[in-house]
N, C-alpha and C positions, 0 to 999 in steps of 0.2 A: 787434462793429464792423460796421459797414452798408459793403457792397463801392461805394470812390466810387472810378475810377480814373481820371488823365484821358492823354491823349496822351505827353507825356512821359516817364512813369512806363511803358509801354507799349512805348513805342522803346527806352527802356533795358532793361527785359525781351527786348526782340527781338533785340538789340544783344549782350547778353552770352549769349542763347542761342546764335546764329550763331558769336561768334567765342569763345565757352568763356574770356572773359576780361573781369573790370572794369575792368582798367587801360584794356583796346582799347575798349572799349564805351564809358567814358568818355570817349573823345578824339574818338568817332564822334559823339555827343550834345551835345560841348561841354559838360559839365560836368567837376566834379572827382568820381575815384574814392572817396570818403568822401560825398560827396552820391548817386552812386548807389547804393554800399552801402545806406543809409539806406532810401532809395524802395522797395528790393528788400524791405529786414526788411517795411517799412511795407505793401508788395503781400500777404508772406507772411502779414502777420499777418490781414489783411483776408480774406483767401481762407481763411484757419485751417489753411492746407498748406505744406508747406515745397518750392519748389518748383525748386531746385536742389540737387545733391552739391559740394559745395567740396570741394578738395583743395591743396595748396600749387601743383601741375602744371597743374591742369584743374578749372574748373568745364563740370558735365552737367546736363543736366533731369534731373528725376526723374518718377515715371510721372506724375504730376501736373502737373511743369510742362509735359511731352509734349502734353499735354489743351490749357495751356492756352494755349502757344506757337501752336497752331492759329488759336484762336480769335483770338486778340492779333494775328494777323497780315490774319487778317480783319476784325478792326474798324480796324483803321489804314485797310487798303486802303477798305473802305466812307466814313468819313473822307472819303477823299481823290478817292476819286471824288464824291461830293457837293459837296466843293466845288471842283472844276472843274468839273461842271456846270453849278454855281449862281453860279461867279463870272462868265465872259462865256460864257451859252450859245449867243449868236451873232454870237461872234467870227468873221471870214474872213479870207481873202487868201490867199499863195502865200508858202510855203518851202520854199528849197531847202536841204538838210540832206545835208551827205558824211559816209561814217562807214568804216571798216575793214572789207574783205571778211567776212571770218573772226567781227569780233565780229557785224556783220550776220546771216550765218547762222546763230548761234546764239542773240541775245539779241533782233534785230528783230523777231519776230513775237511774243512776248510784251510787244514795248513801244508800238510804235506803233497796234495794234490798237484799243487801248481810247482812245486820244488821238482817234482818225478818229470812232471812235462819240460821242462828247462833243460832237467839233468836225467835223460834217459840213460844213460852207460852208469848211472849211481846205483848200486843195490843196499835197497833199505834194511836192515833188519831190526822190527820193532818189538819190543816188550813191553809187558802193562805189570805193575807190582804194586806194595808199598811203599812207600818212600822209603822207612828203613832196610827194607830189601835189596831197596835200588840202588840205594848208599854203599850199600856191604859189597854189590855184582860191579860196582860202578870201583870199589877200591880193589877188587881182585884184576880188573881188568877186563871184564865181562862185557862193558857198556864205553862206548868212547865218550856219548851224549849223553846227560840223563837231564831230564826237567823234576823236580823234586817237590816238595810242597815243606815250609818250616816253618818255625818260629822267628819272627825278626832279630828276638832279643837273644834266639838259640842258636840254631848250626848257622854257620857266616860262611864265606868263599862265595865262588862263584859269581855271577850276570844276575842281578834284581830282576825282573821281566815281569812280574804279574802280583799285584796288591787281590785279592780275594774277599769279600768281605761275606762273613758268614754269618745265619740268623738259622734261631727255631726257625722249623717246619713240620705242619701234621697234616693229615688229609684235610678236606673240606666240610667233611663233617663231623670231625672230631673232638670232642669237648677234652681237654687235658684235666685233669686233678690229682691233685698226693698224695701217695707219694707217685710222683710223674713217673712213667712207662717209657724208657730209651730205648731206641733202636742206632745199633752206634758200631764203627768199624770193630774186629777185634786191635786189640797191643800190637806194636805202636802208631798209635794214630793221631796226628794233633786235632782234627777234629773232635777225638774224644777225648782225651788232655786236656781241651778247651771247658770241653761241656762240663766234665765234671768239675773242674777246677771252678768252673762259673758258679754251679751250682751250691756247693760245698761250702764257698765265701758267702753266699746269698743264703745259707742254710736252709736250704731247699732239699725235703727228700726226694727219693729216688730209686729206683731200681733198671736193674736193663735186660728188657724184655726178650729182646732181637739182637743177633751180632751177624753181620753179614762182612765180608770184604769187598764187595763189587757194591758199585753204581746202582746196579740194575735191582740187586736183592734188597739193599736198601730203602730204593723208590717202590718196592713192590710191596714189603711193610708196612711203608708209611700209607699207601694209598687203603692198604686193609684196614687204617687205622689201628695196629697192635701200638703202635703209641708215638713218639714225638722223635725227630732227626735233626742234626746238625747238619745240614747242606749249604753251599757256597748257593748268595742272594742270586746271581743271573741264571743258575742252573735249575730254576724250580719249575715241572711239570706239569699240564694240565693239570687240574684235580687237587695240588697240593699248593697253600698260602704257606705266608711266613705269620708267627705270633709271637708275640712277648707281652705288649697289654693285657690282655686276657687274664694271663696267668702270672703278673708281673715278673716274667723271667728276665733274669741276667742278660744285659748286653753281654755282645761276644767280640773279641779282637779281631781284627784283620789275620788272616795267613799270609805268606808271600810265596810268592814258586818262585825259582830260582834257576840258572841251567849253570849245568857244571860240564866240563869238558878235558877230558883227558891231556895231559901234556906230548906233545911233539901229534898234535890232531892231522890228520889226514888234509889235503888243501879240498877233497870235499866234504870229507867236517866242519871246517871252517865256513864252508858256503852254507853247509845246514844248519849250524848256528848263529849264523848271519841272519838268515832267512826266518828261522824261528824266531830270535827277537825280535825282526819287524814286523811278520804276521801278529805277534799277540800284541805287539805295541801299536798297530793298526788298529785290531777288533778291543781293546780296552778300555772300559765302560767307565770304573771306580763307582761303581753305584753304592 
């Protein structure tokens, strides 16, 4: 059988490599888990390698699909850079774009980078807030773009784009005890919404030790060990684990980000939210 594969087949490959499941991977692609089954045999048989371990728990790559998970994530991106290049390569104007401290220093420089080089005649202008901030700048008019951070079950509108899943974290050598020591955004924060709410239900005391708004201040406390943080699981630095065992604390829900976008958006607005949703639905872990 001659290897023909096209894009879809591709993302669903990508999709249940990333999250180790067909059920999730189908809900990411919008198809049904019996049609992506299907694509997968169909990929396997084409390539003449079987390129996953199933198990009732976890599907894995196998050294094969290792190989070609690689490749698959480079021909998407290729893909996709060509056609933003080729659809308006001289698109301009000015957007202003707010996004969350925290996800900024972690995920902005792998996403806007390759937008600037496509779209040089675009002039970015970007803002770092809280999301309630961003909310308020984003409804006066302030912000054409914002990426936000919610509650699933709370603020709704907008493009779904990023499930976040959050855990304790404290230095490495930090022994927790109660009443547990918080270091936590200040009002309003759903990370600290979460935490206390977690706590509270679990009847666990508490006090908060540390209020920082940034990224930065809050990794810098935790690492002193003055006491325990709510941080998003993929964003955790040298020197700092996740706990819950230990100190048997409360599981904690998923956040979601979300982008919201002005009505009557610029057409390179449009490219830039184009582009943002595929960057983070590229790099999306769901760990």
């Amino acid at each position: 059988m001659p290897f023909d594969v096209d894009t879809f087949l591709l993302k669903s490959f990508v999709a249940i490599a990333e999250t180790g499941s067909f059920s999730e991977s189908a809900r990411i692609v919008g198809r049904t888990q019996s049609a992506i089954s299907l694509q997968i045999k169909k990929l396997e048989a084409s390539l003449g390698t079987p390129l996953f371990y199933r198990t009732s728990r976890k599907v894995t790559l196998t050294e094969q699909g290792e190989i070609f998970f690689g490749y698959a994530k480079r021909i998407l991106q290729l893909q996709w850079e060509a056609y933003s290049r080729l659809k308006e390569p001289d698109v301009e104007g000015e957007i202003r774009f707010g996004i969350p401290e925290d996800f900024a220093t972690h995920y902005l420089p792998s996403v806007l980078p390759s937008f600037r080089r496509d779209h040089p005649l675009v002039q970015l202008i970007v803002g770092c807030d809280l999301t309630l901030h961003l909310l308020d700048r984003f409804r006066t008019g302030e912000y054409d773009i914002i990426l936000v951070k919610r509650d699933p079950q709370g603020v709704t509108g907008g493009e779904r784009v990023w499930s976040e899943p959050l855990i304790w974290a404290a230095a490495d050598h930090y022994v927790p005890r109660e009443p547990l020591s918080l270091i936590l955004s200040p009002q309003p924060c759903i990370y600290r919404a979460r935490a206390l709410a977690a706590l509270d239900i679990a009847k666990k005391r508490w006090y908060i030790s540390y209020t920082s708004p940034s990224l930065a201040g809050t990794l810098a406390a935790v690492r002193a060990g003055i006491g325990i943080a709510v941080l998003p699981a993929n964003m955790l630095p040298e020197g700092v684990h996740p706990l819950r065992q230990e100190v048997k604390l409360p599981e904690l829900a998923d956040a979601e980000l979300a982008l919201l976008k002005k009505t009557g958006l610029s057409k390179a607005g449009e490219m830039l939210a184009e582009h943002i949703v595929h960057s983070l639905e590229k790099r999306r872990s769901f760990l």
